[in-house]
N, C-alpha and C positions, 0 to 999 in steps of 0.2 A: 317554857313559855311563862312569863310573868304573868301578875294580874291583869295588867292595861293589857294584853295582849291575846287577851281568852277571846275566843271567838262565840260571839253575843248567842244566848237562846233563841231569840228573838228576831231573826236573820230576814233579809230582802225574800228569799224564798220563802218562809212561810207568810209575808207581806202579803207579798204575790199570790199566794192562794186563798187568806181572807179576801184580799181584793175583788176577787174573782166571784166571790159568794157576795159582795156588797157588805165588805165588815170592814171597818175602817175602827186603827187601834190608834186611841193615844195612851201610852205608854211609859211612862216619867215626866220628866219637864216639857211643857208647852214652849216652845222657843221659836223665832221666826223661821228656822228653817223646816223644820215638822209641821208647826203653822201650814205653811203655803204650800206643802205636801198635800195636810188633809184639805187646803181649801179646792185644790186644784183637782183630788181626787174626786169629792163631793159633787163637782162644776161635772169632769168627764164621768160618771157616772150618771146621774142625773143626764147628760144629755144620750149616752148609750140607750135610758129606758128610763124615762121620764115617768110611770104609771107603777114602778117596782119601789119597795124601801130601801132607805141606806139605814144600817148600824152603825153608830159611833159607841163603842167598847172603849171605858174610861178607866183607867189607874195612875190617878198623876196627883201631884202636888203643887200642883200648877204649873206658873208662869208668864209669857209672855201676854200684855193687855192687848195690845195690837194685835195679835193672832189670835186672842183670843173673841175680839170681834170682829176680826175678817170673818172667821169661822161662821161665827153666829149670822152675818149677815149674807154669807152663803147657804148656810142654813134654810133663812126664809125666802132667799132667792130661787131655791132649787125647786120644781113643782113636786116630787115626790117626800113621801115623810119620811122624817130622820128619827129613828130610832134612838136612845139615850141608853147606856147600860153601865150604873159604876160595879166595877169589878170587886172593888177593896178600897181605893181612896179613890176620893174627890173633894180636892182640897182648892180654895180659889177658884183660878179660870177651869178647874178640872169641874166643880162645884157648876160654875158660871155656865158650861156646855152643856152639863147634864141637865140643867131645869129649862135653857132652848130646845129641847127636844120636841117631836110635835107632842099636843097634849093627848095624854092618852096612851103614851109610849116611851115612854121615863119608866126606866127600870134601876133596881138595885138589889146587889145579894145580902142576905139577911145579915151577914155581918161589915158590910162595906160600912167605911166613916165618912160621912160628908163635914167640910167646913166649910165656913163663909167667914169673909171679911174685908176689909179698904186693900185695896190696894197701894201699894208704897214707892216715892222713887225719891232719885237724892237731888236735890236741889244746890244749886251755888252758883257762883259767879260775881255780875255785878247788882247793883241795889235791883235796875233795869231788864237784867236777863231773871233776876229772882222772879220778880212780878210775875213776868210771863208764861216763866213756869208754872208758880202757882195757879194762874188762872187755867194753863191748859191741865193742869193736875184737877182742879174742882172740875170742870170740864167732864174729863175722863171718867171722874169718880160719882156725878151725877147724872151721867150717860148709865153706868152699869146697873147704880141702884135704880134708876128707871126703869131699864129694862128685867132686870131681878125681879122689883114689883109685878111688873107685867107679868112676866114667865110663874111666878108663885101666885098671885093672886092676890099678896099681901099690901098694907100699903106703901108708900115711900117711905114715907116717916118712919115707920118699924123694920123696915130692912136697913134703914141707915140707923135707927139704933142698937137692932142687932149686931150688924157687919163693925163696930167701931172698934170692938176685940176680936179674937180670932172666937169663933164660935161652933162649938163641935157638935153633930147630929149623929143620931147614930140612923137605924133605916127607915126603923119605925117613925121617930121623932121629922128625919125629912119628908117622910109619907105627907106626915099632918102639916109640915110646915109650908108645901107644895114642890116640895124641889123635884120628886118623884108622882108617879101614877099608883106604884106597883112595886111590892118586894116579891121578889121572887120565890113561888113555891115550889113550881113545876117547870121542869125541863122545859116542857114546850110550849112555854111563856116566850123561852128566848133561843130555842132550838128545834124548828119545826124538821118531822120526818125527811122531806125534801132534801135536804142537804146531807146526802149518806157520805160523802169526800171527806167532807172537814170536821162530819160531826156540829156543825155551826150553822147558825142564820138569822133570821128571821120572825117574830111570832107573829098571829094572825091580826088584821087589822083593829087596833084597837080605838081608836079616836079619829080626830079629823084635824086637820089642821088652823094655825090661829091665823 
């Protein structure tokens, strides 16, 4: 069996059983197919039991901008709170999901790296179709840093002159910078008794929603 051929750690079967406890994983690259996975899971969960949390458990390097605001806008769609947990990285729209989380439930492990930064895409064509990109490009990129601001608490202005390089946090530094609530001490910050199965879930109510 080659490389490409290994069959992944990370299988539909144990999907399916975070699923089941309300753990929803993004996992490497945001793309739109994973995208519309978790939006769709978010949407059926949330209407299973509208009054329980979901967990989004983050380890990515981003990706996809589009999914990465579908997400967030199901997010504030969903009437239940969504939980934020970076794993190890949260980098971009991995960054960008973890600070949507409801306030109050942003979590990170003490050695997880957060990044921030613009988002990039390649422009060309004619003088015409240039334009237009660019304006749906600022668009795009003044949509996120707004809602960035929002989600941290910081102002526009300084997330968009943070974000203009790639900019690293480490858990501490995102605490204070607002991307998180919370670096993880205690198990049962992000694993209540309750879920003997997986070992996984939930921690107790900590905020309320924006």
């Amino acid at each position: 069996m080659t490389d490409n051929q290994k069959q992944p750690m990370f299988d539909h079967r144990l999907r399916e059983r975070f699923l089941a406890q309300r753990v929803l994983v993004l996992d490497g690259p945001l793309d739109d197919d994973n995208g519309t996975v978790l939006a769709t899971q978010l949407l059926s969960l949330a209407g299973e039991d509208p009054g329980r949390d979901i967990a989004l458990w983050i380890h990515s390097p981003g990706g996809s901008v589009a999914a990465m605001l579908a997400i967030r806008d199901v997010m504030r769609l969903v009437p239940c709170d969504v939980a934020t947990f970076a794993l190890g990285l949260a980098c971009s729209a991995g960054q960008f999901l973890l600070s949507a989380g409801t306030p109050g439930k942003r979590f990170a492990l003490p050695h997880a790296r957060i990044m921030m930064h613009q988002g990039s895409a390649g422009i060309g064509g004619s003088a015409v179709e240039v334009q237009v990109q660019a304006d749906d490009l600022r668009h795009t990129r003044d949509t996120v840093l707004r809602l960035t601001a929002a989600d941290t608490g910081r102002p526009v202005d300084e997330v968009f002159a943070d974000s203009l390089h790639d900019r690293w946090f480490t858990a501490g530094q995102a605490l204070d910078y607002g991307f998180i609530d919370h670096v993880v001490s205690d198990l049962g910050q992000v694993v209540p008794v309750r879920t003997h199965e997986l070992g996984l879930g939930l921690g107790q109510k900590a905020g309320t929603r924006a």
